[in-house]
LUMBARO-667236 format. One line per 5 residues: number of its first residue (from 1); their letters; for each residue x, y, z of C-alpha. Coordinates in steps of 0.001 Angstrom, whole numbers, plus 500000, padded with zeros to 6 digits. Layout:
# residues N
NUM) a) X/Y/Z  ...
END
This chain:
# residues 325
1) xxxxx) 497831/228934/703264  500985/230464/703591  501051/230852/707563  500130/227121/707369  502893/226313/705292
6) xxxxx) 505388/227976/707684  503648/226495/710562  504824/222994/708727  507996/223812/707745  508613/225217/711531
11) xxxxx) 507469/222232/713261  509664/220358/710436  512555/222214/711333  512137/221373/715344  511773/217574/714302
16) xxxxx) 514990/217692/712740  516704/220027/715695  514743/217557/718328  516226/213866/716186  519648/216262/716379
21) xxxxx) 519228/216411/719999  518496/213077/720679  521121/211954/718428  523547/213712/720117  522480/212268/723687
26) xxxxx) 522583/208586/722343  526223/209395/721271  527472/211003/724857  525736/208356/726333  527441/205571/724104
31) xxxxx) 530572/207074/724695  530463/206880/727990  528941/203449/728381  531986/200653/728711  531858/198508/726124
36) xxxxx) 530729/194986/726295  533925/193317/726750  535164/195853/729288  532025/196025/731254  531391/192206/731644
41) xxxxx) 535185/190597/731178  536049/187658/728900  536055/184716/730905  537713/182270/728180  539265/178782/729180
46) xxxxx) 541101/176876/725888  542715/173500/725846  545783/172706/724379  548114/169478/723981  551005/171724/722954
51) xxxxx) 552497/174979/723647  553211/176102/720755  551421/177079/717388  547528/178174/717956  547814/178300/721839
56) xxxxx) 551065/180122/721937  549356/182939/719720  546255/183479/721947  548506/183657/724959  551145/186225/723134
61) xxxxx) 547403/188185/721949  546347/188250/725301  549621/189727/726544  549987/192184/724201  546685/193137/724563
66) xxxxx) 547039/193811/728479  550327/194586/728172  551980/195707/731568  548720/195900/733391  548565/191466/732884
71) xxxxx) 549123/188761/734963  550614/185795/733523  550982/182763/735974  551987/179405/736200  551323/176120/737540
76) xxxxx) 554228/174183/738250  554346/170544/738628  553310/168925/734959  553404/172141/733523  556375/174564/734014
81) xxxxx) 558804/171219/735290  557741/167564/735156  559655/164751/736893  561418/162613/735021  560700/159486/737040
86) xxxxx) 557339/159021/736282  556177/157640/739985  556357/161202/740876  554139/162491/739220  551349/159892/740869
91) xxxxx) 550568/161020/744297  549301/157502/745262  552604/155993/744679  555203/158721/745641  553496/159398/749249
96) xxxxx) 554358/155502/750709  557823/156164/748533  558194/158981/751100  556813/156867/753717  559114/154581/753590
101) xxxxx) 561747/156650/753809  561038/158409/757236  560443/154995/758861  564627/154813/758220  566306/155693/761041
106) xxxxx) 568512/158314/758265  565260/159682/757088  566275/162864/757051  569746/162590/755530  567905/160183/752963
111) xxxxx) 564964/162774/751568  567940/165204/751283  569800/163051/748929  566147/161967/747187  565343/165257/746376
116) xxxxx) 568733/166906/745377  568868/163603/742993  565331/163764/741853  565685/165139/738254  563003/167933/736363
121) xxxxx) 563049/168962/732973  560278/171173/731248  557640/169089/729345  558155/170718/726232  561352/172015/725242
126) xxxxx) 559582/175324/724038  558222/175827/726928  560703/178094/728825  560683/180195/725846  557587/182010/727113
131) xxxxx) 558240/183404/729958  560573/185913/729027  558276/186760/725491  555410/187526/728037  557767/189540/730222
136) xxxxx) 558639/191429/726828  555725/192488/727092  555128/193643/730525  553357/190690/732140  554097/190182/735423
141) xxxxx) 555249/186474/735250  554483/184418/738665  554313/180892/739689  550931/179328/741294  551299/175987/742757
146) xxxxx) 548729/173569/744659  552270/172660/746612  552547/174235/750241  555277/175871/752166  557193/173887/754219
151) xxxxx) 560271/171700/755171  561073/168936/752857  563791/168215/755148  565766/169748/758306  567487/172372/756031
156) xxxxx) 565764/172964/752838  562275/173744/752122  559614/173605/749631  559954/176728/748773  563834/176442/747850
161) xxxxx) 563893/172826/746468  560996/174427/743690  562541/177518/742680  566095/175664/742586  564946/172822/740342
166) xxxxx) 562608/175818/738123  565775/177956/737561  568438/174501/737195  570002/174314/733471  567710/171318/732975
171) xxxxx) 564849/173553/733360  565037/176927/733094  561848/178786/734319  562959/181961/735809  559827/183926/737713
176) xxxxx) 559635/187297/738249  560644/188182/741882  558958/190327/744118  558363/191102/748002  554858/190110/747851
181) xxxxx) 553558/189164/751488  550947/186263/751076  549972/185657/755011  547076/182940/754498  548575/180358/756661
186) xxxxx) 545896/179891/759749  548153/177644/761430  551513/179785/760306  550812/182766/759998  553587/184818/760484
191) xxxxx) 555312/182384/757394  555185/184066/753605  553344/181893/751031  554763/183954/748045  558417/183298/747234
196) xxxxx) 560505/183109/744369  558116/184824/742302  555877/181767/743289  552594/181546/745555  552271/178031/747391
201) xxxxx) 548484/178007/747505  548009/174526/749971  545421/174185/751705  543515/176532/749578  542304/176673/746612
206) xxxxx) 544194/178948/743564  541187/181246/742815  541110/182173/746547  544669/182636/747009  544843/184529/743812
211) xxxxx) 542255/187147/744944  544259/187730/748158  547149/188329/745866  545060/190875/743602  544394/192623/747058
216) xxxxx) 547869/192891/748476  549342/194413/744455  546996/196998/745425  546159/198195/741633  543793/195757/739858
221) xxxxx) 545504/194199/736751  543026/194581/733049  544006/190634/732631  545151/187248/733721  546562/184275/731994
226) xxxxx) 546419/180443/734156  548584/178212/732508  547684/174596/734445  547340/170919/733821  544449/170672/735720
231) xxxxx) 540571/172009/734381  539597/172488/738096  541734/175107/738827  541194/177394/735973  537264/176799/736643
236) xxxxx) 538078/177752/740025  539803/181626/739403  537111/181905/736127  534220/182081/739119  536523/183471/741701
241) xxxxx) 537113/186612/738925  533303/186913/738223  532389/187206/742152  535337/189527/742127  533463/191686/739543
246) xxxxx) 530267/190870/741015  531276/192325/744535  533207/195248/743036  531973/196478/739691  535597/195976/738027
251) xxxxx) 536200/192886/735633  539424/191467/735220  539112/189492/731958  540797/185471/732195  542568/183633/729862
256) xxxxx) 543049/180047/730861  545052/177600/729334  544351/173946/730032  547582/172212/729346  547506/168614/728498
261) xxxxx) 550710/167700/726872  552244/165944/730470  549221/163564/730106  549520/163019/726265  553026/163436/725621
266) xxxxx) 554866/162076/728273  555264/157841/729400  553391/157932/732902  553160/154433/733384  554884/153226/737160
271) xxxxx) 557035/150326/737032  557170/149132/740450  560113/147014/740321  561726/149925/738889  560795/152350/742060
276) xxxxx) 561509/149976/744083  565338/149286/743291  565981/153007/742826  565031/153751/746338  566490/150524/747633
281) xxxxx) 570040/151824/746004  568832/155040/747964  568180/153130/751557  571492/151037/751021  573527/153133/750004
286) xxxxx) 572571/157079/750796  572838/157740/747069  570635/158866/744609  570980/156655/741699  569262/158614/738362
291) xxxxx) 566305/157051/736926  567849/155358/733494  570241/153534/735493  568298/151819/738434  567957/148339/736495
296) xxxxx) 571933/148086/735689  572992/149447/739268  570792/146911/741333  572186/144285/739401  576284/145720/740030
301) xxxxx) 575332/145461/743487  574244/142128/743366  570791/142049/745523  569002/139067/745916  565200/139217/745811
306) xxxxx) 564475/139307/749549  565962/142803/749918  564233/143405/747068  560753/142670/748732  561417/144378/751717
311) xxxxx) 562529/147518/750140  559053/147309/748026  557193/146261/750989  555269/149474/751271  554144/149936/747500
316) xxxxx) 551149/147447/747477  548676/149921/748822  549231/152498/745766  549384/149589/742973  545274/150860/743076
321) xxxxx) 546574/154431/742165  549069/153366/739469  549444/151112/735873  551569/148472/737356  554296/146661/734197
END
């Protein structure tokens, strides 16, 4: 009885020293195992109508939580600057506006004065106010616009009129500058699609052009905030990040922000007799004449309606795209 009873303690004691052993290869293993988050990425997309309060504290999280290893970008138009005269803002009715203008014989001279004159100011007045509290800290703070590189006229380009208007009093949206060489351009491709701290992403999409950027910084950031008016595009780097952890094993977790307030907060309604005395002042004149004070200059200059209607001739194909008043 008593060998038997030390038999069963013995094989009691290796149990224990075997559930020891096992324990202890669970906890290497778990130890090295990634955890959930890090080993999939957060893929999280939030919509906001303002800047501040809940959205401004899962951005600042999200930032912290990266820190200096985070990308923080920006769109531009309707969310780091909005126009101030609504028609640009509406594709449909600014592209005959510009139409219009290079059938003038002073086309050139007259986009130069158009877009010197054409006024920007951030759609929220908090909204500048992020930037440097993300660079604080250590986000690497970039622009990503659907706009293209190019000439807007014979001696400024896209590039410039942007980050002039971004870093103007009215705005004040100051990137973070860097030699970054974006060459995606098929047809240009010895031309730089990153400058100013801004990547000009036309004809491609922002996921795509965003992965070529995550290439050329060489060392793969932990986590990127999109800040953009438009759904599409933060759906669009979401899937672009997952096949970029599908094809190489390393997540990069996203934080987009859709950001509505140029749709709900601002008056986006086109008055067409408005547009088209500010750019007849333009054509007649070669001055840009600011948005607020179209109505009282057209009548100073006493036009009568036929200069009126031609100057407007050009509009009715876009009254489709835009609330006509």
């Amino acid at each position: 009885m008593k060998v038997l009873s030390m038999r069963i303690v013995s094989m009691s004691n290796l149990g224990i020293i075997a559930l020891c052993l096992f324990a202890s290869i669970c906890s290497l293993h778990a130890m090295d195992k990634p955890a959930a988050d890090s080993q999939r990425g957060e893929y999280k997309i939030i919509s906001t109508g303002t800047i501040t309060g809940p959205a401004w504290d899962r951005i600042t999280e999200f930032a912290k939580k990266h820190g200096a290893s985070c990308f923080a970008l920006f769109d531009i138009d309707d969310t780091a600057m909005t126009s101030v005269p609504p028609y640009c803002r509406n594709g449909d009715v600014f592209g005959p506006v510009l139409d219009y203008l290079e059938a003038q014989p002073n086309a050139d001279e007259l986009k130069k004065v158009l877009f010197t004159g054409l006024e920007y100011r951030p759609v929220e007045e908090e909204f500048p106010a992020l930037l440097p509290t993300l660079k604080s800290y250590g986000s690497k703070v970039w622009g990503l616009t659907a706009r293209g590189v190019g000439n807007l006229t014979a001696t400024q380009s896209v590039e410039d009129f942007v980050h002039r208007k971004l870093t103007s009093d009215a705005v004040g949206v100051h990137f973070d500058q860097h030699d970054l060489k974006l060459h995606i351009l098929k047809k240009d491709p010895e031309r730089n699609a990153f400058k100013h701290g801004i990547a000009f992403c036309h004809p491609y999409t922002k996921g795509f052009v965003l992965r070529k950027i995550i290439e050329q910084w060489g060392e793969q950031p932990e986590g990127i905030i999109m800040i953009d008016d438009v759904l599409e595009n933060l759906t669009n780097i979401r899937d672009e990040l997952k096949k970029h952890r599908k094809k190489t094993g390393r997540p990069i977790s996203f934080l987009g922000v859709h950001y509505r307030a140029a749709a709900e907060r601002l008056d986006n309604t086109v008055n067409f007799a408005h547009v088209g005395k500010q750019v007849g002042i333009l054509v007649h004149h070669s001055k840009y004449c600011p948005w607020g004070s179209a109505d009282a200059e057209w009548e100073r200059l006493g036009y009568d309606g036929g200069a009126f209607d031609k100057v407007i001739a050009g509009y009715a194909a876009a009254e489709s795209g835009a609330t006509q008043n």
